[in-house]
C-alpha positions in Angstrom: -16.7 140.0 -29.1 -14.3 141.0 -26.8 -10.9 138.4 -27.1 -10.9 137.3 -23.6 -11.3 133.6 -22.6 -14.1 133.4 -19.8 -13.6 132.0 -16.1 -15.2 128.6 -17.5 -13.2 128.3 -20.1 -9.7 128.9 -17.8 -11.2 126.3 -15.6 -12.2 123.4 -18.5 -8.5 123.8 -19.2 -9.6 125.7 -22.5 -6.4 128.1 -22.7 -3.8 125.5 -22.9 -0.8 124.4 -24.8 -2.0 122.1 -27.7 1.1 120.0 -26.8 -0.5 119.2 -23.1 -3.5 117.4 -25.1 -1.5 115.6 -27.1 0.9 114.6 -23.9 -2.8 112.6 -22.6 -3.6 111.4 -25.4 -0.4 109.7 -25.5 -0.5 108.6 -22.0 -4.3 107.1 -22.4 -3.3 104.9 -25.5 -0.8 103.6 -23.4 -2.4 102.9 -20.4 0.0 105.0 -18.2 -1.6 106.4 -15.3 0.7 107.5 -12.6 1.0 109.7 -9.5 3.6 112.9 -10.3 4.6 115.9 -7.9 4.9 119.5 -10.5 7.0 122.0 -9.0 6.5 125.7 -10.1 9.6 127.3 -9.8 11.5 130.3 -11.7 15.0 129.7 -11.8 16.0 133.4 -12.6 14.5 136.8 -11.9 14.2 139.6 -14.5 16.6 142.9 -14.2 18.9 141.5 -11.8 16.3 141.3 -9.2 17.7 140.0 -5.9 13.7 139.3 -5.1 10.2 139.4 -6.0 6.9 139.3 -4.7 4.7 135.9 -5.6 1.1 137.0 -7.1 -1.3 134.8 -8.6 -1.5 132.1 -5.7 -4.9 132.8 -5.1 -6.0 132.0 -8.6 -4.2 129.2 -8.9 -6.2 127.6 -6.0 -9.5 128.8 -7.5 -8.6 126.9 -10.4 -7.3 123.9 -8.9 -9.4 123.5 -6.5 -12.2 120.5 -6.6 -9.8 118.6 -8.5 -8.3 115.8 -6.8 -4.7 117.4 -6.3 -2.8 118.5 -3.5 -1.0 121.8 -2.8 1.5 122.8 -1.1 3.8 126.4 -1.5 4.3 129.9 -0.6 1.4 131.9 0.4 0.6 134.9 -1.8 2.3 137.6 -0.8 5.6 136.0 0.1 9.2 137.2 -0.5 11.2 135.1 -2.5 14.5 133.9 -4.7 15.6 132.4 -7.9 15.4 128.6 -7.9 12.1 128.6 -4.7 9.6 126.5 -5.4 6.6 128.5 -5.2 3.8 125.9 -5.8 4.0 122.1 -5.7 1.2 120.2 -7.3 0.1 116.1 -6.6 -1.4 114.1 -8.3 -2.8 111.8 -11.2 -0.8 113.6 -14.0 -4.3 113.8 -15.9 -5.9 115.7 -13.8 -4.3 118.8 -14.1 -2.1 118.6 -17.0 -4.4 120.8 -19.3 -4.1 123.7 -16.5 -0.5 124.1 -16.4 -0.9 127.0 -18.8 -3.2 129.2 -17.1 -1.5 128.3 -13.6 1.8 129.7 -15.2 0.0 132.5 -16.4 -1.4 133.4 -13.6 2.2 133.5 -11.7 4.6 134.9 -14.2 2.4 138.4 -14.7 0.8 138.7 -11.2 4.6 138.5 -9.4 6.1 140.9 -12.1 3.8 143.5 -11.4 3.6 142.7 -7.7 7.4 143.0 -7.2 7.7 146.3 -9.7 5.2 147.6 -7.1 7.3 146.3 -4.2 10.8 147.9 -5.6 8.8 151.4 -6.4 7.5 151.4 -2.9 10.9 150.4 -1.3 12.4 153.0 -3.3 9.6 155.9 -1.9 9.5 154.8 1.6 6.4 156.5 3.4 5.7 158.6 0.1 2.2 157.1 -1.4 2.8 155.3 -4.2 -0.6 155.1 -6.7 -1.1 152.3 -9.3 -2.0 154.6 -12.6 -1.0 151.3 -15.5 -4.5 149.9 -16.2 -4.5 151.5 -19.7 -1.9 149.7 -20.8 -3.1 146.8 -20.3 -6.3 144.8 -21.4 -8.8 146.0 -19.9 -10.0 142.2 -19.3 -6.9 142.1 -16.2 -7.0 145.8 -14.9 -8.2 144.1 -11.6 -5.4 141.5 -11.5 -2.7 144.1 -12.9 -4.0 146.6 -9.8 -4.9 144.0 -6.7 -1.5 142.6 -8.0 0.6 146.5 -7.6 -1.6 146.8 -3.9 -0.5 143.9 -2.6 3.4 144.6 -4.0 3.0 147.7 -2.0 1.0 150.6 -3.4 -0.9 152.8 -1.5 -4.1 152.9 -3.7 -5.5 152.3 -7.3 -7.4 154.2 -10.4 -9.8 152.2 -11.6 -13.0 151.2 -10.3 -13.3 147.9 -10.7 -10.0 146.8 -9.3 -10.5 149.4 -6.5 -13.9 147.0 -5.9 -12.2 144.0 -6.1 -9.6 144.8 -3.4 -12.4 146.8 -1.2 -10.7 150.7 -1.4 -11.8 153.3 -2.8 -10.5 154.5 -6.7 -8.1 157.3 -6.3 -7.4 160.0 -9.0 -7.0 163.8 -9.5 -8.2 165.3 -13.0 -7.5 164.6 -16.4 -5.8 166.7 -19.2 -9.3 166.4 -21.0 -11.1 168.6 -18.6 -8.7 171.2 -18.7 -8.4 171.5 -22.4 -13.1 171.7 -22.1 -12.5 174.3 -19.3 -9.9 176.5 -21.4 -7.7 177.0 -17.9 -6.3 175.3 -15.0 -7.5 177.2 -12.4 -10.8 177.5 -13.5 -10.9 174.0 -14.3 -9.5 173.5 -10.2 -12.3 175.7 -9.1 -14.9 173.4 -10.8 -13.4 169.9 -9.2 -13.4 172.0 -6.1 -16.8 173.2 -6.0 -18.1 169.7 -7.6 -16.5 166.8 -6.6 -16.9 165.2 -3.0 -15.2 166.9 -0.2 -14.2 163.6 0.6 -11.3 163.9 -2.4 -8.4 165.7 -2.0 -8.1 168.8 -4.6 -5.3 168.2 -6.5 -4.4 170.5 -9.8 -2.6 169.0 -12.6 -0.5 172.1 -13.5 1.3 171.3 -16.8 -1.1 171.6 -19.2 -0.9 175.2 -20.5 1.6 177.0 -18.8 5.0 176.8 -16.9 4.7 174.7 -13.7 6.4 176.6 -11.5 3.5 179.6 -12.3 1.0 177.3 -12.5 1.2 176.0 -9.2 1.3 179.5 -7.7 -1.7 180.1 -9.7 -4.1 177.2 -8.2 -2.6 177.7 -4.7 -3.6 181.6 -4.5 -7.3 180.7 -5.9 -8.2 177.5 -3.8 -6.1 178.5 -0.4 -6.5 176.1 2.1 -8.6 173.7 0.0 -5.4 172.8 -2.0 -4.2 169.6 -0.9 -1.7 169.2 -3.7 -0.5 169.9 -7.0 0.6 167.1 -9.5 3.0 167.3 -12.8 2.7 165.1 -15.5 5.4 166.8 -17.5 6.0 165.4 -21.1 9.4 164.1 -21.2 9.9 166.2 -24.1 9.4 169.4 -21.9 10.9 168.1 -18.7 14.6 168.9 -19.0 15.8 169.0 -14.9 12.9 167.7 -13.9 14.3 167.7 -10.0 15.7 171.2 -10.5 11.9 171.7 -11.6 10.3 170.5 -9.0 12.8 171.6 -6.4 12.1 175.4 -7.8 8.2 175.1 -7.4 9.1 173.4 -3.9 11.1 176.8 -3.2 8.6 179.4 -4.7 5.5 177.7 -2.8 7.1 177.4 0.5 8.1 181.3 0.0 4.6 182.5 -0.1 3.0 180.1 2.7 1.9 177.4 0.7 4.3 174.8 3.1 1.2 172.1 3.1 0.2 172.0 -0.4 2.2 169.2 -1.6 3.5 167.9 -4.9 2.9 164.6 -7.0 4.5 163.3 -9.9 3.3 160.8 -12.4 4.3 160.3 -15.7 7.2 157.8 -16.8 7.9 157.0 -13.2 10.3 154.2 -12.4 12.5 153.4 -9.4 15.4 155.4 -10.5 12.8 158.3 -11.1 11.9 157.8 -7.6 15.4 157.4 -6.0 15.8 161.3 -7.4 12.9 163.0 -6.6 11.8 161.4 -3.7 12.9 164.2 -1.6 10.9 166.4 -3.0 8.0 164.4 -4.0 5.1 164.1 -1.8 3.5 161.4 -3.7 3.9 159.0 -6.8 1.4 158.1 -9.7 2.8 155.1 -11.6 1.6 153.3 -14.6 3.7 151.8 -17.5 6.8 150.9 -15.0 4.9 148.6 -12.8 1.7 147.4 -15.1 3.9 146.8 -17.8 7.0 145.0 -16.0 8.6 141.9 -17.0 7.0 138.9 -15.5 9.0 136.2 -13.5 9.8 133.5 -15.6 8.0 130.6 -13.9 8.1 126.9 -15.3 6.7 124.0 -13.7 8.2 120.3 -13.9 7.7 117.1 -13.2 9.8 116.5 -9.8 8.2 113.2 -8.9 6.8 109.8 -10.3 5.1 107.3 -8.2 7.1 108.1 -5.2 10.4 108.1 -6.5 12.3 111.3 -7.1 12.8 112.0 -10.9 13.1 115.4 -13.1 14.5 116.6 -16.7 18.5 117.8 -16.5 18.5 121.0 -15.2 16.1 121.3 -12.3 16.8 119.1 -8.8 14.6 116.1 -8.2 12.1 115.2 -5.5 9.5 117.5 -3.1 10.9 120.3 -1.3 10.5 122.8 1.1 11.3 126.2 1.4 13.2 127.7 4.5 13.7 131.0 5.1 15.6 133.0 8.0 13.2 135.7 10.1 16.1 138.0 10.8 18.2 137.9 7.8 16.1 136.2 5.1 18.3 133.4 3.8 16.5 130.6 2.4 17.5 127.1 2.0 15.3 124.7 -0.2 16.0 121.5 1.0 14.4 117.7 0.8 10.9 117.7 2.7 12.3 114.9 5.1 15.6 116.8 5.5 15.3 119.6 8.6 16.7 123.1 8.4 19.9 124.0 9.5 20.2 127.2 11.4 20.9 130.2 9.6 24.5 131.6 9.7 23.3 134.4 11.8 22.1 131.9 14.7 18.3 132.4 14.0 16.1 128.9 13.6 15.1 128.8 10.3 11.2 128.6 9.2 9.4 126.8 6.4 7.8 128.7 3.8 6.0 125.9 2.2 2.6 125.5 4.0 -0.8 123.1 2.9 -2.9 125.3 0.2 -5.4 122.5 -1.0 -6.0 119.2 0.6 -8.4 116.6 -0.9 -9.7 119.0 -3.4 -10.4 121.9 -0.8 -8.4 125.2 0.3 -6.4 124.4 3.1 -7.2 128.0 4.2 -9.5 131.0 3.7 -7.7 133.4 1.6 -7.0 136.9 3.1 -8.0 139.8 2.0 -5.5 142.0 -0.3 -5.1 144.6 2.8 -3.9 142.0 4.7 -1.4 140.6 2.1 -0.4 144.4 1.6 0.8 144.5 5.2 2.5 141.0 5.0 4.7 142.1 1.6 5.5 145.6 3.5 6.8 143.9 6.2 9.0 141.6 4.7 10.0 144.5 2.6 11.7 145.6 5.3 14.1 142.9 5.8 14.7 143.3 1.6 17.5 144.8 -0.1 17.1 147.5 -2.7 
């Protein structure tokens, strides 16, 4: 057996905190049975992180949903701060106190990948940025650990399944493995070029055997035109200026007419990574920095009890909503009966916090990841490094 909890488990409130058991049967032997609001909220975010990217929603409402709760939050893909309530939950205590585990679960990972996603591709700008982590990971969440680095912001994915889930197509270029079987990188080119689909770009891994810098002339003279690009995947141990590298292979292709073919880098990439190369680099293949980055520290809390505001010390009382400028992206969590002053800027502030299950049911129909992709770009925008 795999050692994996399956969906009906997660949704019998199987994966939970032994503690959240014991908390009902408390409350049954003494007859409490009262109303509560839970407020999911994180009230720091890892590495100094100014921001991050909220992942997971969507789960969360497959597993709450058909319970007799409310929702109300941020929709998935939203920009937020330290100290936002992302989720609000209402109801009987009992009816969803067994799921508070899996709904932080959910949350913490999903936005930590999601926003290493979102700081790599603010970092590269229009260079594609490719989700290459799913092996360090359980294979179990390769789709949540990939939909999650799309919708932060990367341009495409490597496995297959996630690339199903999310409706693209897998991306890739060729292993080590089938170079070492081959015995030579540009024979090993010439057989992805004259076997795979026309419909994927040739691009050589060139650090296998020899020096890049040759390398890449090597492939480039035998495929021509067909080479779309050539990618390094230099061991750190062999690396040493690895901009002064790839700035010299830059040079020496340009010299001999090879302008177009361009140049991707994967291997222990991270934003600083990024910030240096990026004008060189064409294109980004990503793996440990963004499927293995910190999650966002999510707890929930009781914030109400049968309609009166109450919560532990520590964390601020009562329901909230979130508001948060268009122009300059100030927020302002404030009491849902209080209205939003106007940002300092002179732009009307907007709520963030928005119905997500009513009576049991979705409130909405939840997008597709291209479309939260597109949402989480655009705010990007507005987004500090």
């Amino acid at each position: 057996m795999f050692h994996i909890a399956t969906e009906a488990e997660i949704k019998a409130g199987r994966v939970t905190d032994v503690y959240f058991l014991r908390a009902l049967e408390i409350l049954r032997a003494r007859g409490i049975h009262k109303r509560v609001v839970a407020e999911v909220a994180a009230k720091a975010l890892p590495q100094e992180w100014e921001w991050a990217v909220l992942a997971g929603i969507e789960e969360c409402l497959e597993l709450l949903k058909g319970r007799p709760v409310e929702c109300r939050g941020l929709k998935e893909g939203t920009v937020f701060h330290a100290g936002d309530p992302v989720l609000e939950i209402e109801g009987f205590y009992e009816d969803f106190a067994v799921l508070e585990t899996a709904v932080l679960g959910f949350l913490c990972q999903a936005s930590g990948v999601a926003t290493a996603a979102a700081q790599c591709k603010k970092a590269a700008g229009e260079k594609p940025v490719m989700s290459f982590g799913a092996r360090r990971m359980h294979p179990a969440i390769a789709p949540m650990v990939e939909r999650s680095a799309y919708i932060g912001g990367c341009d495409g994915v490597a496995v297959v399944k996630s690339a199903e889930v999310i409706g693209i197509e897998p991306v890739g270029t060729m292993p080590h493995a089938v170079i070492l079987l081959v015995g030579d990188t540009v024979e090993a080119t010439k057989a992805f070029n004259e076997v795979i689909s026309v419909r994927v770009p040739r691009i050589s891994l060139i650090d296998t055997f020899h020096d890049e810098k040759f390398a890449a002339l090597e492939v480039a003279e035998a495929l021509g035109d067909d080479l779309y690009a050539v990618r390094l995947d230099t061991p750190a141990s062999r690396r040493g200026n690895f901009l002064k590298l790839i700035e010299e292979i830059r040079w020496e292709l340009d010299i001999r007419g090879f302008e177009d073919v361009k140049i991707y880098v994967s291997g222990n990439i991270d934003v600083k990574a990024i910030r240096e190369l990026n004008g060189v680099v064409d294109a980004y293949g990503i793996g440990t920095s963004i499927s293995d980055a910190p999650i966002v520290d999510f707890s929930m809390d009781i914030v109400h009890v049968d309609g009166k505001p109450i919560a532990k010390r520590g964390k601020k009382s009562g329901v909230k909503v979130v508001y948060r400028c268009p122009q300059c992206f100030k927020t302002q969590v404030l009491p849902r009966n209080d209205s939003a002053k106007d940002c300092d800027c002179g732009k009307t502030m907007e709520a963030l916090t928005m119905s997500l299950i009513v009576g049991g049911v979705a409130a909405n129909d939840f997008p597709r990841p291209q479309e939260i992709r597109t949402y989480v770009l655009a705010q990007l925008l507005a987004c500090s490094s």
